[in-house]
C-alpha positions in Angstrom: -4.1 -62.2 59.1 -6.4 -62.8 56.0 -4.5 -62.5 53.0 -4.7 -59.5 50.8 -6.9 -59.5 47.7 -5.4 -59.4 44.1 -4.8 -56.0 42.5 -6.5 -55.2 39.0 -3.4 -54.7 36.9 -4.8 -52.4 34.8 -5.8 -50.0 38.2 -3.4 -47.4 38.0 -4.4 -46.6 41.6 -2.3 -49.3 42.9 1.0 -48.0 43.1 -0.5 -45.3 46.0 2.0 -45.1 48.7 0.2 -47.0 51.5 -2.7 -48.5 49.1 -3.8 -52.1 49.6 -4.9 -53.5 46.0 -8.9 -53.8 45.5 -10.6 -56.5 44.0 -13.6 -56.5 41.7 -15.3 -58.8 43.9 -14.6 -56.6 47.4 -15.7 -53.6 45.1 -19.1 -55.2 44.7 -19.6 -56.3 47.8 -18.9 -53.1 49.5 -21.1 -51.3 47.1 -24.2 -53.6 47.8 -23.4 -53.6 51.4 -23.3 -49.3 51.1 -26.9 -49.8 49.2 -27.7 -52.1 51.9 -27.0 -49.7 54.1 -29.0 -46.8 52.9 -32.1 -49.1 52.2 -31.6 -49.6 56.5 -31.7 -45.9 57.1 -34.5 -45.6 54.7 -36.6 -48.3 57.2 -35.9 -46.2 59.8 -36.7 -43.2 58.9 -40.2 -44.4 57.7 -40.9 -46.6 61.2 -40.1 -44.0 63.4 -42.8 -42.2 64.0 -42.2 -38.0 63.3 -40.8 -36.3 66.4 -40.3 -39.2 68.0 -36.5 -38.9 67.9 -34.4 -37.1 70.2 -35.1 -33.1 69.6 -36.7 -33.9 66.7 -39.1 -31.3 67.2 -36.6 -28.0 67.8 -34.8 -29.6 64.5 -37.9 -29.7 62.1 -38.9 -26.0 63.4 -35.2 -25.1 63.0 -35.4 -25.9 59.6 -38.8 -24.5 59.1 -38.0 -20.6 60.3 -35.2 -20.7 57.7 -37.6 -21.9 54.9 -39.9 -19.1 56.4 -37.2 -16.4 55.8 -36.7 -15.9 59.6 -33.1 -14.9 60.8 -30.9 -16.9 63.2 -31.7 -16.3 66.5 -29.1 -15.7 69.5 -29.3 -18.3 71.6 -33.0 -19.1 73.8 -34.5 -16.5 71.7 -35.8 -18.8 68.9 -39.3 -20.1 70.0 -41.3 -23.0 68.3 -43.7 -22.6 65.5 -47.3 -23.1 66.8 -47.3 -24.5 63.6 -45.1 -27.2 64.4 -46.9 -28.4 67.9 -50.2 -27.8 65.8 -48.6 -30.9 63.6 -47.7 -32.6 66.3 -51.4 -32.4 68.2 -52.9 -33.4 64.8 -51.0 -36.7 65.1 -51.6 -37.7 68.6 -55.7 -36.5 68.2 -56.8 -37.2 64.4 -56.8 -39.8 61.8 -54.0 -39.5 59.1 -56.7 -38.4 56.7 -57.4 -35.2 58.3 -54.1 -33.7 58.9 -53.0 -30.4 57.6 -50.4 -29.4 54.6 -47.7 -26.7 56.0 -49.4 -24.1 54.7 -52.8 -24.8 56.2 -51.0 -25.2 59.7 -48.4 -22.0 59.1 -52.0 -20.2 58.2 -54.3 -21.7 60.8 -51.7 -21.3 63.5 -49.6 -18.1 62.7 -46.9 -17.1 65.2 -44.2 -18.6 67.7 -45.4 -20.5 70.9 -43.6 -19.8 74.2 -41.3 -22.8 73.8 -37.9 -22.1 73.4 -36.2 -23.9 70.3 -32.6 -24.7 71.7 -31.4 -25.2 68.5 -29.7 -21.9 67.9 -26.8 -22.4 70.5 -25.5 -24.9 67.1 -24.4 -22.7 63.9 -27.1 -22.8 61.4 -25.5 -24.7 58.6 -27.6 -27.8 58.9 -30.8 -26.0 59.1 -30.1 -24.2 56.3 -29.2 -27.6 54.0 -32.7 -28.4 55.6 -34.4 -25.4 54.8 -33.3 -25.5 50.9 -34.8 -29.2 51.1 -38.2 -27.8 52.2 -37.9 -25.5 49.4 -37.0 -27.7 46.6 -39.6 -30.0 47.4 -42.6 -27.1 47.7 -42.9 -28.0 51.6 -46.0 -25.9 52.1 -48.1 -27.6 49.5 -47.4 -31.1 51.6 -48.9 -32.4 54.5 -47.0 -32.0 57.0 -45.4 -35.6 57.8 -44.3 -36.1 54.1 -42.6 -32.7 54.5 -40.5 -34.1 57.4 -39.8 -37.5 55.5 -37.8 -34.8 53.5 -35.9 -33.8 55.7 -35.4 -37.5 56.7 -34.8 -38.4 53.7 -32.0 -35.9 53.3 -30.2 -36.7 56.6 -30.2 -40.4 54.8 -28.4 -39.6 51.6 -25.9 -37.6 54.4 -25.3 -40.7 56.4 -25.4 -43.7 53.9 -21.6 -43.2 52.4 -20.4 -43.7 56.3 -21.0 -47.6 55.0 -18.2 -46.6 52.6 -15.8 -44.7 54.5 -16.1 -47.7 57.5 -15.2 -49.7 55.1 -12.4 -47.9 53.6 -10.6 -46.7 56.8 -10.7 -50.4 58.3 -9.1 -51.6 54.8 -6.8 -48.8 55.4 -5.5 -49.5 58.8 -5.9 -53.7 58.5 -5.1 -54.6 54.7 -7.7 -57.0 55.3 -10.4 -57.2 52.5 -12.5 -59.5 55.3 -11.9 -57.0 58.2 -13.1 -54.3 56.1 -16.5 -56.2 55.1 -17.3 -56.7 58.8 -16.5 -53.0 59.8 -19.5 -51.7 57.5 -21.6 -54.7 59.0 -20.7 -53.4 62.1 -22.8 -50.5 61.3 -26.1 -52.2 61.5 -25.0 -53.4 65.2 -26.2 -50.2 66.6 -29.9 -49.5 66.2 -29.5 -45.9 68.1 -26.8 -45.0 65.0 -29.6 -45.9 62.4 -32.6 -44.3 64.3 -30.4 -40.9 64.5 -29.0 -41.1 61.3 -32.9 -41.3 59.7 -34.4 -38.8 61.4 -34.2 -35.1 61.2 -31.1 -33.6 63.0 -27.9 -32.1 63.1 -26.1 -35.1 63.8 -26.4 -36.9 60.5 -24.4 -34.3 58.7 -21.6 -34.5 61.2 -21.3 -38.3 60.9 -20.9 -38.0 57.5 -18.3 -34.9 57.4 -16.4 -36.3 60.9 -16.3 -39.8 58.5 -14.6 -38.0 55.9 -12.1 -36.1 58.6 -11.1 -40.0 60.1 -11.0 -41.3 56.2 -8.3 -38.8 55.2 -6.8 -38.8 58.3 -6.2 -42.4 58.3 -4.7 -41.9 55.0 -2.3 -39.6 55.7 -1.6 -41.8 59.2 -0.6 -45.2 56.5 1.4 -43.1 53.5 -1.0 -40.3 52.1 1.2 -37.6 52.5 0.0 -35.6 49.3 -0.5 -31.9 50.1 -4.0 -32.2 48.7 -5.0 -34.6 51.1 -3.6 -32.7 53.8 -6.1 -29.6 52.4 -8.7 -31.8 51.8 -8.5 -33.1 55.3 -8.8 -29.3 56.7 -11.8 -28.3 54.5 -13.4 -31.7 55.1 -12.6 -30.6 59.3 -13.9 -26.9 58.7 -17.4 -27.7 57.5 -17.8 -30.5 60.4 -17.5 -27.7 63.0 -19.6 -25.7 61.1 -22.4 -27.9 61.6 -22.2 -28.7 65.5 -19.8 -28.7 68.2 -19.7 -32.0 68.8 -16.8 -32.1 65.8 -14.8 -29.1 68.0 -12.6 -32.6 69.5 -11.5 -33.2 66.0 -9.5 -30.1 66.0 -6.4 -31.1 68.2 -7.0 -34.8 66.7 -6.3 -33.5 63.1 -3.2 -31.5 64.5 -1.9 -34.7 65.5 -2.6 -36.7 62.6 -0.8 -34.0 60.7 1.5 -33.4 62.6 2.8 -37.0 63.1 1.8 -39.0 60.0 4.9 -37.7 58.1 7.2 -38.3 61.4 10.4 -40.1 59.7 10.1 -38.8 56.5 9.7 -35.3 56.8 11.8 -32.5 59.0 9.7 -31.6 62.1 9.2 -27.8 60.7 7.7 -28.9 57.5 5.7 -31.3 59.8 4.4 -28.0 61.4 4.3 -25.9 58.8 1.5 -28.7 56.9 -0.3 -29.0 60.6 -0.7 -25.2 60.4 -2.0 -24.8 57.0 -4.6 -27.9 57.5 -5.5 -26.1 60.8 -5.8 -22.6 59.2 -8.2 -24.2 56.7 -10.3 -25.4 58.4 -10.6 -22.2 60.6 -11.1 -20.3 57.2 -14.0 -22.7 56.6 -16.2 -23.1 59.5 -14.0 -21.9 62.9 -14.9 -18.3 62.8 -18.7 -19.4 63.5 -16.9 -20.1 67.0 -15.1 -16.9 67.3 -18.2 -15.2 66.4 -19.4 -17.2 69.9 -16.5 -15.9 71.6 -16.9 -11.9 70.4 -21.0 -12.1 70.6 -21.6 -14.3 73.9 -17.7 -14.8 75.7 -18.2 -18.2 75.2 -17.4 -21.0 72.6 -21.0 -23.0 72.7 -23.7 -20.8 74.6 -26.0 -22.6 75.8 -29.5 -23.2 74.9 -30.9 -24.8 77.4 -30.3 -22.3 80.2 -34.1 -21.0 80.1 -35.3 -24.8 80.0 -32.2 -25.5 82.7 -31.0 -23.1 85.1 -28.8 -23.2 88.1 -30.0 -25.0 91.1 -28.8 -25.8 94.2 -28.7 -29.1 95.6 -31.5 -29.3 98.5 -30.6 -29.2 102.2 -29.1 -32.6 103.3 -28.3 -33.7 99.9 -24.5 -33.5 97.6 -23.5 -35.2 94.7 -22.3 -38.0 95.1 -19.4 -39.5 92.7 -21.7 -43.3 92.6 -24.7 -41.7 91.4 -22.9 -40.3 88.8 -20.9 -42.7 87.5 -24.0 -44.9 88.0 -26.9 -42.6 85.7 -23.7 -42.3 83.3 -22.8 -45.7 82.3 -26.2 -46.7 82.3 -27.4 -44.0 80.2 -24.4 -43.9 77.8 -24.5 -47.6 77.2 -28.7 -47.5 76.5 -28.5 -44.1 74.6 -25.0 -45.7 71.8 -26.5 -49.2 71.4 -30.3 -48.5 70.8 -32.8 -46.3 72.7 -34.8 -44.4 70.1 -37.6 -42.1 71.4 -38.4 -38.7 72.0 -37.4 -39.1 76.0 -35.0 -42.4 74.6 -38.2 -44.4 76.0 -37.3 -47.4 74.0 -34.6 -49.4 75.0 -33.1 -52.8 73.6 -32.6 -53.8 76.9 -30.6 -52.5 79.9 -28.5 -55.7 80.5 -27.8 -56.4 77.1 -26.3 -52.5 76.0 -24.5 -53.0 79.4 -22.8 -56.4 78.4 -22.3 -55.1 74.5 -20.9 -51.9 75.7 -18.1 -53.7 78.5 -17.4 -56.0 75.9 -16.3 -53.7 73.4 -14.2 -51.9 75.6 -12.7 -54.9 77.1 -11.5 -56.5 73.7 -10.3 -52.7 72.0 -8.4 -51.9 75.8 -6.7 -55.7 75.8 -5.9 -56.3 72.4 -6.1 -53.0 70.0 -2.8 -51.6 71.1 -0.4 -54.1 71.2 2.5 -53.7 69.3 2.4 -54.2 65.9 2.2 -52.4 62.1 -0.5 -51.0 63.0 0.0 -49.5 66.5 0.8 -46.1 65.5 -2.3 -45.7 63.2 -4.5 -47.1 66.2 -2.8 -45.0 69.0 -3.3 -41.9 67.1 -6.9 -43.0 65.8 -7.9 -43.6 69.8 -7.5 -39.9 70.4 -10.6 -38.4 69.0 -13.2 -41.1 71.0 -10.9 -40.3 74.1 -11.8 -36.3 74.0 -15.7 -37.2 72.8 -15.1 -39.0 76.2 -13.4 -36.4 78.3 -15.3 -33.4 77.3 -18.7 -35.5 77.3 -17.7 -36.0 81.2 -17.0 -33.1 82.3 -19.8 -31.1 79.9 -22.2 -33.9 82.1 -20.5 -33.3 85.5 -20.6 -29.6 85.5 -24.1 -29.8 84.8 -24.7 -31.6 87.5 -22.9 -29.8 89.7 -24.9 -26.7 88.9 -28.3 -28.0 88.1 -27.9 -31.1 90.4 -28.8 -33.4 87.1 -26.1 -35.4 85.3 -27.4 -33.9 81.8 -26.2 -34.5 78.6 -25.3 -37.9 78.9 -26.4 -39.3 75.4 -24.0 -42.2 73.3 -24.8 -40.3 69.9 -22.1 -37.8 71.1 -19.9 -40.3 70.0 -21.0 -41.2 66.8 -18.5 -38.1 65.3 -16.1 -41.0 66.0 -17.9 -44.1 64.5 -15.3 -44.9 61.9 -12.3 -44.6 64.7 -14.6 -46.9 66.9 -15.1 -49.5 64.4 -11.8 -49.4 63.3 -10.4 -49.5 66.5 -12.3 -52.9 67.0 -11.7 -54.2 63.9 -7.9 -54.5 64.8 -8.8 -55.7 68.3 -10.9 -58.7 67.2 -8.8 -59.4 65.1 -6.0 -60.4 67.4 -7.5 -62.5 69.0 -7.3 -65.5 67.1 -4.7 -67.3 66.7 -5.1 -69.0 63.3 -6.5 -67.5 59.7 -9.3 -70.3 60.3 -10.2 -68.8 63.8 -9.8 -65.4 62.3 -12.4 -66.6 59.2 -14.7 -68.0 61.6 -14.6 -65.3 64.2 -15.2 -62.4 61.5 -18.6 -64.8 60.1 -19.5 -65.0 63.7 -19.8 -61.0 63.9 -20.5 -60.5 60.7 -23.4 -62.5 61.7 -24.2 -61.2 64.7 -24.2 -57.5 63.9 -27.0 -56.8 61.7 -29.1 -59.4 64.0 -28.6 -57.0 66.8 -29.6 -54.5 64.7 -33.1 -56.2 63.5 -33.6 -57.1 66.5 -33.6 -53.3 67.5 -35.5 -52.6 64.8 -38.1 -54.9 66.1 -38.6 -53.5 69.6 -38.9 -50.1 68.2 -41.3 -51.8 65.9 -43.9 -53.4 68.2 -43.3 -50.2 70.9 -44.5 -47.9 68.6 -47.0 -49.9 66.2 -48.0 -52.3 68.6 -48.2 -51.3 72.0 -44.8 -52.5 73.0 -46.6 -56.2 72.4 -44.6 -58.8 71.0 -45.5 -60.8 68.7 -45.9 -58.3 66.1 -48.8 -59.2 64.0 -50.9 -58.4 60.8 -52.6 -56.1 63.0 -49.3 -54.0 63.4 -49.2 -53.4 59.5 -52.7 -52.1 59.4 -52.0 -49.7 62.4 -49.0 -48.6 60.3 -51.1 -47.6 56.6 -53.2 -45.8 59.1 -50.3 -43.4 60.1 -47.3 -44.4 58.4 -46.2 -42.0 55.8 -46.0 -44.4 53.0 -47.5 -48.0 52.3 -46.6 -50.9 54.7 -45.7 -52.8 51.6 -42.8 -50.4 51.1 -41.6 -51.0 54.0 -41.7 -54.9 53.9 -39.5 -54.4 50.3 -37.3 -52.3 52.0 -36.3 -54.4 54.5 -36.3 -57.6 52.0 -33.5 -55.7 50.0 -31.6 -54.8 53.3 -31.8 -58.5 54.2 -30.6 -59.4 50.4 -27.6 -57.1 51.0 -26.4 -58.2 54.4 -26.4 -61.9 53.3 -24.6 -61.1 50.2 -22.2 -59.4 52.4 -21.8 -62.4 54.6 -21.2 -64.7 52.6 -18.1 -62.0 51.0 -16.8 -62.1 54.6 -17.3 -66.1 54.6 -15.2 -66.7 51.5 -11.6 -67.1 51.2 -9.5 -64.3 48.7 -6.8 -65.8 46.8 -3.4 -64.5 48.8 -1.2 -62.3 47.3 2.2 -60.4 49.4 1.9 -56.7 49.0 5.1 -55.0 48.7 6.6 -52.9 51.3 6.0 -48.9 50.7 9.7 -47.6 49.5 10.9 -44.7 52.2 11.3 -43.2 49.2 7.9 -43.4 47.5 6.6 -42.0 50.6 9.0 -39.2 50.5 7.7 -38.4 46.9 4.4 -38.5 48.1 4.8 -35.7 50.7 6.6 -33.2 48.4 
């Protein structure tokens, strides 16, 4: 285990039950791999091309019927600007130089088309965020790409502290300053993450509030047991199901954090009386949007697609077939977590390779992240929430195929609610592997290493598919394709990605060197008994 970093003596911070002294030096090098971080969104969300990620489309014309004043919907009866397919024909048939502001296309092209926006089987609390950005920014007096990089940019400044809170749950649950530096590297290791995380969608938010909800919990799981973190943890819950329902698993995994973090020190009715109150804060917050589902529709999450995806009976002579499912599911899962941006998820990093990254991970968190150890509660506890991402994501894809006869909804940014558990998760797993602190050093610059090259490499592919005809090499030719249509200069791009570069090394080489060791004491029973009063 790499040893612990010095403590600041004059951090008052360090006597926290459960807290793991911080350096000056890890301080700086997490915030310049953070920066890093959002500078990598930031590429993203200009080298994607606009409504080229998934749904991209219903979100942008989500956002722009709230700027409009329109109401929310029920769900399928919110229908697509014409204004919004009237951008997205001006950028498939015309140069750059003739498209519209917003309010030349809201004027030239009044009314709804007969496409149904799906988007209002979610609550509309992302939209809304999206619709005050618009606003602010005087949407209709901008053409209309720069008025989505808004809302890109937004989604951004929403994702880039997930560097932070990686990094500060895997210092949490490992005490390893080193560990910690390669869990927000690990970030860049999944070019899918930074491709949904730039572009307009009500996933960003959700990454950033279900980060928070792992963050606390994972306090409260190694010695946080302040009420106020138990409060915060339920607010921080409540507004991630307010966004989507892809944060409803987080419900029962917060009961059990609660509920068990304080096991041993507290009686087991206080221990239910704190899971309770957490709970019924976050229900105060953002769980009566759901009961409003339940009154209104007699169901939790209507469904949007049911005008774009009805029932349909399998055709004479054919069943489903367990092997076709498992089959389009692994594959699909695997391409759509690692990196397969694209309206239809067209572009893919390669079949073979998300396959091997993807059994890999699982091999080394299933044989080496819960063996016994400090840590084992914290990681037992943590593997929950993935595991019902997993579980509902299954069956939510299996009933649709049973009904509609295909295996829908089979998409790997359904897990990205989970990120920080994932990463954490591995962090402890690769880390057990070695044997001696030089293998451990040397295996945490190998991945340190290794992540962000995956993730350039993605980058690339999505690079040359879009700018260059799928073409490798990617040529001078590329950049002059990309000032034709890109939203900003290609020379802001290339500093971008010289400063993200800048910041990964810098955080390499903090993984690469050795802290001085220093033993951190023990946490007293009765500091931690203190704590939870």
């Amino acid at each position: 285990m790499p040893p612990t970093a010095p403590a600041d003596v004059t951090d008052p911070r360090s006597t926290e039950p459960g807290r793991v002294p911080v350096a000056r030096w890890e301080r700086i090098a997490v915030a310049v791999l953070t920066a890093a971080f959002g500078c990598w969104l930031l590429v993203w969300a200009l080298v994607l091309p606009t409504f080229q990620a998934p749904d991209e489309t219903a979100h942008i014309d989500a956002a722009v019927h709230l700027a409009l004043g329109d109401p929310w919907s029920a769900p399928g009866e919110m229908h697509v600007l014409n204004a919004v397919q009237a951008a997205a024909q001006q950028q498939a048939t015309l140069p750059q130089s003739q498209w519209s502001t917003m309010s030349e296309l809201l004027a030239e092209h009044p009314g709804e088309s007969a496409t149904v926006n799906q988007m209002t089987q979610h609550p509309p609390t992302a939209y809304l965020v999206g619709a005050a950005v618009l606003r602010a920014v005087h949407y209709g007096d901008l053409r209309w790409d720069h008025a989505v990089l808004a809302l890109r940019l937004a989604d951004v400044v929403a994702v880039t502290p997930l560097a932070l809170l990686a990094w500060a749950v895997v210092r949490r649950v490992t005490r390893s300053p080193r560990a910690a530096l390669v869990g927000v590297l690990a970030l860049f290791a999944t070019p899918q993450l930074a491709s949904i995380a730039a572009s307009v969608s009500n996933d960003a938010p959700v990454m950033l509030l279900a980060g928070v909800v792992v963050w606390l919990a994972t306090r409260l799981l190694t010695g946080d047991l302040r009420w106020r973190t138990a409060i915060a943890l339920g607010v921080a819950l409540g507004a991630a199901i307010w966004v989507k329902g892809t944060a409803l698993p987080a419900i029962p995994f917060v009961g059990l954090v609660v509920l068990v973090a304080d096991a041993g020190v507290l009686p087991v009715l206080q221990r239910v009386v704190r899971t309770v109150v957490t709970l019924g804060v976050a229900a105060v917050v953002g769980a009566w949007w759901w009961l409003h589902n339940l009154v209104a529709y007699d169901r939790l999450q209507p469904n949007g697609y049911a005008a774009m995806r009805p029932p349909k009976a399998f055709a004479p002579g054919e069943h489903p077939t367990l092997g076709h499912f498992l089959d389009v599911s692994w594959g699909t899962l695997a391409r759509t977590f690692w990196g397969s941006p694209g309206i239809k998820a067209q572009v893919t990093i390669g079949d073979v390779l998300t396959g091997v990254l993807t059994a890999v991970a699982l091999a080394v968190v299933v044989l080496f992240a819960f063996r016994r150890g400090p840590e084992l509660r914290t990681v037992l506890v943590l593997a929950v929430f993935p595991a019902l991402l997993i579980g509902i994501q299954t069956y939510t894809s299996a009933h649709a195929y049973l009904t509609t006869t295909e295996v829908a909804a089979t998409q790997g940014r359904y897990y990205f609610p989970a990120i920080t558990c994932l990463v954490a998760l591995s962090a402890v797993a690769w880390r057990r592997i070695p044997r001696t602190p030089g293998g451990r050093r040397l295996l945490a610059t190998v991945l340190a290493v290794v992540a962000p090259a995956l993730g350039l490499y993605g980058l690339t592919v999505v690079t040359v598919w879009f700018w260059n005809a799928a073409r490798l090499p990617s040529s001078l030719a590329d950049a002059g394709r990309y000032a034709m249509s890109g939203p900003v200069p290609t020379a802001v791009v290339a500093v971008l990605i010289v400063v993200v570069l800048a910041g990964v090394v810098a955080g390499i080489a903090a993984v690469v060197r050795r802290p001085p060791a220093v033993r951190s004491a023990p946490v007293p029973s009765t500091a931690r008994s203190s704590s939870a009063r």
